[in-house]
Phi, psi and omega in degrees: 000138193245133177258129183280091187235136172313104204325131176302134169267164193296167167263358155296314167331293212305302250278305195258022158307288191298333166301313190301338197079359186277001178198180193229162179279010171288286205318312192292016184255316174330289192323316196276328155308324176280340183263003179267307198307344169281293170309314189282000181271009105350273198295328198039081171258316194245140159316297148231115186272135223253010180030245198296328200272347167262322223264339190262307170297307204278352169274358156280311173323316182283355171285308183330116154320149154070038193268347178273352154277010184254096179299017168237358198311106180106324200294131139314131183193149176235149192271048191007106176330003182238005158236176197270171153217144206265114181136341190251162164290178205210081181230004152070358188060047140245149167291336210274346181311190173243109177254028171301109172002161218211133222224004177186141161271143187310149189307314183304310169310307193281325178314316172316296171326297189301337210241022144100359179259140200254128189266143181229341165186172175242147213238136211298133156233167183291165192289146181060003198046055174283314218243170184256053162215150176234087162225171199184177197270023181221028146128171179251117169293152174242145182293138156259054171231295158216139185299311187320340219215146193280147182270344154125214204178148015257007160259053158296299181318287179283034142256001150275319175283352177258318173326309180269011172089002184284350183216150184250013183188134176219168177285105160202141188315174219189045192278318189237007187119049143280025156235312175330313197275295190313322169314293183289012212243352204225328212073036189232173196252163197187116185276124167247128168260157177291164197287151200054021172278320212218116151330128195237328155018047172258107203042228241223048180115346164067045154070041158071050205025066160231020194231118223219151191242138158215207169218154175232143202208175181270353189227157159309315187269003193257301165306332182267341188292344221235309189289314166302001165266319165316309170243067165033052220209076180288014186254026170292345199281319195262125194242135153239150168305122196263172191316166172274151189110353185294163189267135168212133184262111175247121173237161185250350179303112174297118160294358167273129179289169183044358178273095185305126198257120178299120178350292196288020187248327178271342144316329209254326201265344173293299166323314168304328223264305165327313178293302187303328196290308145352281158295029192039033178246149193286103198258129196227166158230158209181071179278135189274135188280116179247103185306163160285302182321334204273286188308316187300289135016271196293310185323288192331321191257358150282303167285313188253003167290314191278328185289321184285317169297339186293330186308304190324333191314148157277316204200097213258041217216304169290356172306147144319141162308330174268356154276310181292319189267329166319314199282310180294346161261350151319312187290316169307327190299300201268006155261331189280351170090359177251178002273167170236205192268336190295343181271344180285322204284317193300280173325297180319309200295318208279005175275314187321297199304305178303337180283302186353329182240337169237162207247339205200119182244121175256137186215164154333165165245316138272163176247318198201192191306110204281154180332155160323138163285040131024105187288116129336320190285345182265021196257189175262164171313319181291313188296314183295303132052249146329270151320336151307276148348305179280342195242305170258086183255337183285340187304324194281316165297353157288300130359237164012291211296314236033043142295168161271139185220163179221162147249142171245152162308111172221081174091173186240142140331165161295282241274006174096000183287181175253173193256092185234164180219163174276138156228120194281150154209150160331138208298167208065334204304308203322334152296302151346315189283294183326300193291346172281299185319294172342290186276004166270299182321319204275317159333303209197074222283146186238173187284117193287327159229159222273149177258108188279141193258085204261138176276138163259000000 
């Protein structure tokens, strides 16, 4: 059975509706309630749907002065469950959490606010956002490209709510590819910015800065409008095509030893290469050497990363299992004196040498299909792992570096999921990025939403 949902307009659409007066932000919160009431009890995207308390912000917004001066005026958007928003729980996709209300929203959030965007709900991640699948003991998100299959992770709930039209742009974080990995796992384009363009604050040290707040959206220009008000920088809004002539590297090399990278994904990152080469910028293959030390590096602050948030835990006796042995080895990392900055520093200096000849590195976005919609928390540690690892390798070492990297849409698979590949830039980069993406959209237009696929 195939499910219908009323078409989403772009968030630019809503943005010069409500300016125009031709519409208002009540409706457009109304439209995006109705369009979570059809779907999510499918999809399980959201944590919470904020009803009547967003319908209430958005009829104070329409009061609001100067509301055709707010560049978010109106836009519906969701927000990702690990930062605060005021009035809400906070539950990290743990039992073990604090669900008492949140008494101020996290800085990324009241900016969205201030510049007019109305939060309508918050969107499910796996506990602590350790793992690239989004289940949890308050339920599994499903891909709306097929329900059999994880929409990834940890901002999956928000790449399941944009993937299915209730929204056309949501919020969500970055420690290890969690905006990277859901983007590809749904077919939507998804920015992780280099470290410090967007307040980062994220749980108990933000993964040793390796964790990053961005958006994922259905359109390019819909992302950059939204990361520029993230990091307060409005001249992120303006995307152009960029000149002919960029240096551009494409490798299919897994950054993982042993991780079979699947035919189509690496037919999608050659064909991109094939496209730019096209659009006259000078395209090479060119694999970037990735150390053990790099890996080793990000694992630590994956591990001891996770350890400092679970200390937040009120009652850490309810954690999942595969967090508790993720967390005990966090507690070995940071007793043992790591992680340390030299492993970071390393990894930077050999990506310099390698950018030194290139302006832009295109790779897979996945190695092979994403995962089952699983309840995961009930596996072993190892196995979530593994399975991490084996389908999504390309993402983490970027992470580490605190570049910017994005995913774009390219194409489709036989099994009908979408096809997406990565682009790396230099620290600054994120415009660059914006403009490469830009021109694979103007190139080779992708489906902006998933057609949900219902058993009946």
């Amino acid at each position: 059975m195939r499910v219908t949902v009323p078409p989403v307009p772009t968030a630019l659409e809503t943005i010069a509706a409500v300016h125009a007066g031709t519409t208002t932000a009540r409706a457009a919160t109304e439209a995006a309630l109705a369009r979570i009431d059809v779907v999510d009890s499918m999809l399980g995207a959201y944590q919470v749907v904020r009803g009547d308390r967003a319908l209430a912000e958005a009829d104070e917004l329409d009061q609001r002065a100067g509301l055709q001066d707010l560049p978010l005026a109106g836009l519906p958007i969701a927000v990702k469950d690990n930062v605060a928003v005021t009035g809400e729980p906070m539950r990290n996709g743990s039992a073990a959490s604090d669900p008492t209300a949140q008494v101020r929203d996290h800085e990324v959030v009241r900016r969205l606010r201030e510049a007019g965007a109305v939060v309508v709900g918050l969107t499910r991640v796996p506990e602590l956002c350790v793992f690239g699948a989004t289940d949890s003991v308050f339920g599994t998100t499903r891909n709306p490209w097929d329900l059999s299959r994880t929409p990834g992770g940890s901002s999956g709930g928000s790449a399941a709510a944009v993937a299915s039209g209730t929204v056309a742009v949501a919020h969500g974080n970055d420690g290890m590819g969690s905006i990277r990995i859901p983007a590809a796992c749904c077919g939507l384009f998804g920015l992780k910015p280099g470290l410090g363009v967007v307040p980062a604050q994220l749980g108990n040290g933000s993964w040793f800065d390796m964790a990053e707040n961005g958006p994922l959206s259905t359109t390019v220009a819909d992302a950059a409008l939204v990361l520029s008000v993230m990091a307060g920088r409005p001249e992120l809004a303006s995307v152009q095509l960029p000149a002919s002539g960029l240096r551009i590297a494409v490798s299919t090399s897994s950054p993982v030893v042993g991780a079979t990278v699947d035919r189509a994904y690496v037919d999608a990152a050659l064909r991109t290469a094939d496209e730019l080469s096209g659009a006259g910028h000078t395209v090479v293959r060119s694999d970037p050497r990735y150390p053990t030390r790099t890996a080793l590096a990000a694992l630590g602050r994956w591990f001891a990363g996770a350890e400092l948030d679970a200390q937040w835990l009120e009652d850490r006796s309810r954690v999942e299992r595969r967090v508790k042995v993720h967390a005990t080895l966090g507690r070995a990392v940071l007793k043992a004196g790591f992680p340390k900055e030299s492993g970071r520093r390393h990894w930077q200096e050999v990506a310099d040498r390698f950018f030194a000849d290139h302006d832009v590195l295109v790779t897979p976005a996945l190695a092979q299909l994403p995962i089952s919609s699983a309840q995961w928390g009930q596996r072993g540690w190892l196995s979530n792992v593994v399975a991490n690892s084996r389908y999504a390798p390309f993402a983490a070492p970027w992470n580490l570096a605190g570049w910017p990297a994005a995913v774009v849409p390219a194409g489709t698979h036989a099994s009908g999921l979408p096809l997406s590949v990565q682009l790396v830039a230099r620290p600054g980069g994120e415009q660059l990025l914006l403009q490469v993406a830009a021109q694979l959209e103007h190139l080779r237009p992708w489906a902006r939403l998933a057609a949900l696929q219902a058993s009946p």
